[in-house]
SEKOL-265190 format. One record per atom (N, C-alpha, C): residue in three letters; x, y, z. Coordinates in steps of 0.02 Angstrom, whole numbers, plus 50000, padded with zeros to 5 digits. Example, Ala and Ser with C-alpha at 12.3 -4.5 7.8 and 13.67 -1.06 7.14 Angstrom:
<rotis>
ALA506604971650390/ALA506154977550390/ALA506604983550390/SER506424988850354/SER506844994750357/SER506455000250394/
</rotis>
This chain:
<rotis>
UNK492014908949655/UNK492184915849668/UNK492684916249725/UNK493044921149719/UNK493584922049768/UNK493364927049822/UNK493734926749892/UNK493484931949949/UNK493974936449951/UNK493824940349971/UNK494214947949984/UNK493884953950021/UNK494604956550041/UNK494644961650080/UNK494564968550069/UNK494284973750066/UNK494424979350029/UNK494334985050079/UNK494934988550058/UNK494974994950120/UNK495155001950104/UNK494585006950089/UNK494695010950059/UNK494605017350116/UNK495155023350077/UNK494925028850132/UNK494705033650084/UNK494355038550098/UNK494125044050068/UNK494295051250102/UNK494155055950065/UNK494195063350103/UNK493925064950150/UNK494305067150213/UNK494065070450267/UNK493585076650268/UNK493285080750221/UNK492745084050186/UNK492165080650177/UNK492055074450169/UNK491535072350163/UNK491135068050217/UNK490375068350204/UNK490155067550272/UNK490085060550241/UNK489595059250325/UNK489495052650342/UNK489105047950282/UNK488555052850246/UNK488185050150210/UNK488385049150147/UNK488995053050130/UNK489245052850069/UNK489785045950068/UNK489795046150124/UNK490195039350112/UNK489965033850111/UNK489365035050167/UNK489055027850129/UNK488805028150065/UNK488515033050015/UNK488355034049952/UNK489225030049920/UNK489625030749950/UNK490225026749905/UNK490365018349908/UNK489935017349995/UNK489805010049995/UNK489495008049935/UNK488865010849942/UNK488215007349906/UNK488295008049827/UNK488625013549798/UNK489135015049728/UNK489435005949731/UNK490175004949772/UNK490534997349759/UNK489934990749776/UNK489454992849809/UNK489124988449816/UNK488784986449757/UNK488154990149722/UNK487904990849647/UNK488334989549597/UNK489084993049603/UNK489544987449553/UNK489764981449564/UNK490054980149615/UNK490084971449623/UNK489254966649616/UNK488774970149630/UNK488444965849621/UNK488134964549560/UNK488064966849504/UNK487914969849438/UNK488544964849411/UNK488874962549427/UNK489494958549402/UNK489484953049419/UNK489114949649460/UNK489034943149485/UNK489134943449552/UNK489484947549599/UNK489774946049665/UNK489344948649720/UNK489434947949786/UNK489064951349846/UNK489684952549878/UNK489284958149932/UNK489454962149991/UNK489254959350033/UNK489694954650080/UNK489574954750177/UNK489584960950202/UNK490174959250252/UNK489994965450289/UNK490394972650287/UNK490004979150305/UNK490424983750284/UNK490584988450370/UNK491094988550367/UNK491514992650433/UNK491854998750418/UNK491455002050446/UNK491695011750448/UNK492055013150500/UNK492655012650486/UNK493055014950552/UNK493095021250587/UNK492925027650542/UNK492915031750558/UNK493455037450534/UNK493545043850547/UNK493775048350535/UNK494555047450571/UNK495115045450527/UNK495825042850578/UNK496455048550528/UNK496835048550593/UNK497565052550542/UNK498015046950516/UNK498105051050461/UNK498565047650410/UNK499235045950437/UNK499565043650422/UNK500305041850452/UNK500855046450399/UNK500405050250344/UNK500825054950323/UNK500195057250240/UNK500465064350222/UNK499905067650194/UNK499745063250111/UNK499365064950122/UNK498955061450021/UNK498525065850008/UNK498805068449962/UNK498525072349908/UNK498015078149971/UNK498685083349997/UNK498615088450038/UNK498045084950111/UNK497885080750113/UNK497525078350176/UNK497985075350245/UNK497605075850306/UNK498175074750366/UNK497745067550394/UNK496865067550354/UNK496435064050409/UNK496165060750328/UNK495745055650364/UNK495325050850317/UNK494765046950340/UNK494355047050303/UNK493745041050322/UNK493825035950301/UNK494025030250351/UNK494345022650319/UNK493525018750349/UNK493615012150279/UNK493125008550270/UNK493415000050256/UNK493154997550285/UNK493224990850266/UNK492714987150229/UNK492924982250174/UNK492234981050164/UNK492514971750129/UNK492094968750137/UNK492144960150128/UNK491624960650077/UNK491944957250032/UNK491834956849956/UNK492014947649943/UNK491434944649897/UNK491364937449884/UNK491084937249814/UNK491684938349750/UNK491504940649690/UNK492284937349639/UNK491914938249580/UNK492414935749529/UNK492914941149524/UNK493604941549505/UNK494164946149506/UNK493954951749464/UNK493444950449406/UNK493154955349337/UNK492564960249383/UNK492474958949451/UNK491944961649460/UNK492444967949539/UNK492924966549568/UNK493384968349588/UNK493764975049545/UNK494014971549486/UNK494454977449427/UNK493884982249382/UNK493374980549401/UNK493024985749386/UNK492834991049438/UNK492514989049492/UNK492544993149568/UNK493024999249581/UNK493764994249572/UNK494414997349589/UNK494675003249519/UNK494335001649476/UNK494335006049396/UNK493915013249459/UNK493305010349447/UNK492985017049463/UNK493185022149535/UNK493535015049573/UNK493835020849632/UNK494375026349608/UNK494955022949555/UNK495335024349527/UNK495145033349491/UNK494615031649462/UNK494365039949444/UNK493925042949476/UNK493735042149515/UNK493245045349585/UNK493885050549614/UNK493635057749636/UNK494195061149675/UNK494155060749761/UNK493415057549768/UNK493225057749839/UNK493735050749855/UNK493725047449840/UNK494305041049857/UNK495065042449864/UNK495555042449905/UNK496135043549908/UNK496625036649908/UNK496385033449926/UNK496675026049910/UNK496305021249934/UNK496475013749896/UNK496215008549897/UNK496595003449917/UNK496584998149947/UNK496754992949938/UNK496454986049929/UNK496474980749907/UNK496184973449874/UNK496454969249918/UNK496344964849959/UNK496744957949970/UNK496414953149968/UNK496704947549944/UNK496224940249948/UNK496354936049989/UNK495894934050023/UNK496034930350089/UNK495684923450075/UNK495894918250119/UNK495474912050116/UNK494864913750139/UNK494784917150202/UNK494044916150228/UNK494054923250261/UNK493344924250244/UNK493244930650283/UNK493304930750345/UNK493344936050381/UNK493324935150474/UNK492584940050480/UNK492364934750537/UNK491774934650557/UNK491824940950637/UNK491144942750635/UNK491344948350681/UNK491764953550689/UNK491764957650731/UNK492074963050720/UNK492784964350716/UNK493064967550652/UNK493804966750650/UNK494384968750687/UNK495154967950689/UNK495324970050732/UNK495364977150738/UNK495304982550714/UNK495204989850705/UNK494654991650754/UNK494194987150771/UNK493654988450800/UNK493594984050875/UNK493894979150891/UNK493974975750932/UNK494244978850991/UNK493894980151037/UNK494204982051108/UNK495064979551144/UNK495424983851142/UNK496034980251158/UNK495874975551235/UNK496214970951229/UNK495914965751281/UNK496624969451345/UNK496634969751377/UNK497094972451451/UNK497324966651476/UNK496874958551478/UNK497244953951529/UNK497714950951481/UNK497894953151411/UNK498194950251384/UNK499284951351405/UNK499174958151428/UNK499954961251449/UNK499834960451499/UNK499404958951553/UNK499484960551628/UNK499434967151622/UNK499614969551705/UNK499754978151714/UNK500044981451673/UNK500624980451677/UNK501364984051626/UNK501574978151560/UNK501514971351581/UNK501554971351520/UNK502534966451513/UNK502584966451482/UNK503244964451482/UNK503954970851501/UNK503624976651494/UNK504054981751521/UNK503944982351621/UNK503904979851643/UNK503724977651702/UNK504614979651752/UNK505044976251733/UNK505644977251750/UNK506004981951725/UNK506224986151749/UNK506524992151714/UNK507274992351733/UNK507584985751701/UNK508494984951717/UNK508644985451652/UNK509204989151628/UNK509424991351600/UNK509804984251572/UNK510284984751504/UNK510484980951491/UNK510914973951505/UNK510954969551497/UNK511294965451549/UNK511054963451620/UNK510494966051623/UNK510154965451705/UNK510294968651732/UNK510814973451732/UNK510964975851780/UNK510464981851796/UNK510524988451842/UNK510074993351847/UNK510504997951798/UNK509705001851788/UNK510155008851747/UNK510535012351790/UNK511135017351745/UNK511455020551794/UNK511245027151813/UNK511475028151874/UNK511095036351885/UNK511385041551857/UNK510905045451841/UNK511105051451802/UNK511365057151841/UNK511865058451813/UNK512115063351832/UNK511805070251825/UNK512055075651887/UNK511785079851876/UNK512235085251889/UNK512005092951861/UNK512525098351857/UNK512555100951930/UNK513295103751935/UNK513205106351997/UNK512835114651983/UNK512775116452047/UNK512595125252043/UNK513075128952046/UNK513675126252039/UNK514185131252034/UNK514345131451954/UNK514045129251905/UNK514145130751848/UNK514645126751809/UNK514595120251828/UNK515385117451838/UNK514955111851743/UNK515495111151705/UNK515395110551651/UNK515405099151645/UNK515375098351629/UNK515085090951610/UNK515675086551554/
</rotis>
């Protein structure tokens, strides 16, 4: 059996429980097909990076899947005609990742330092930026 990734969002209308009722829905079908469910990650209620099907927000889910591809194209069939689902995606990976993913992972801080590589603020060439000019009060035009 092959491993995979699956990351689905649903409608911002629906609650918490209804979504897991959509876990446990892909779960009962992949497993009814030969395959299992690791682990499943609710990311939570996030904005879209642009609208689908009139929505601004979504309930995104992750979920690690260890199943034959026939047990996958059936899952993805039924997300396909479900209206509570707004999109899906499939990927196959060599190995699952263990623990919590990066969506959920605390951004680490000692990794940039303070600032980070923006630290120096010289303008191109090294040199400094130049100063900005400013208008006079006599109305005087630019």
């Amino acid at each position: 059996m092959a491993l995979y990734e699956h990351i689905y969002i649903a409608r911002p209308d629906l609650t918490s429980q209804q979504v897991e009722a959509l876990n446990e829905q892909f779960k009962t079908t992949v497993a009814n097909l030969g395959g299992s469910v690791g682990k499943v990650e609710y990311w939570g209620v996030k904005s879209l990076a642009y609208r689908i099907k009139k929505n601004r927000k979504a309930h995104f889910t992750l979920i690690n899947v260890d199943a034959p591809a026939a047990a996958l194209a059936e899952a993805e069939r039924q997300w396909s005609i479900s209206e509570d689902v707004l999109r899906y995606m499939t990927l196959r990976v060599e190995a699952l990742e263990e623990g919590p993913s990066a969506m959920l992972r605390k951004r680490d801080d000692d990794d940039r330092g303070e600032r980070g590589d923006r630290s120096d603020r010289r303008g191109p060439g090294g040199r400094p930026p130049r100063p900005r000019r400013e208008d006079s009060a006599e109305g005087g035009h630019i």
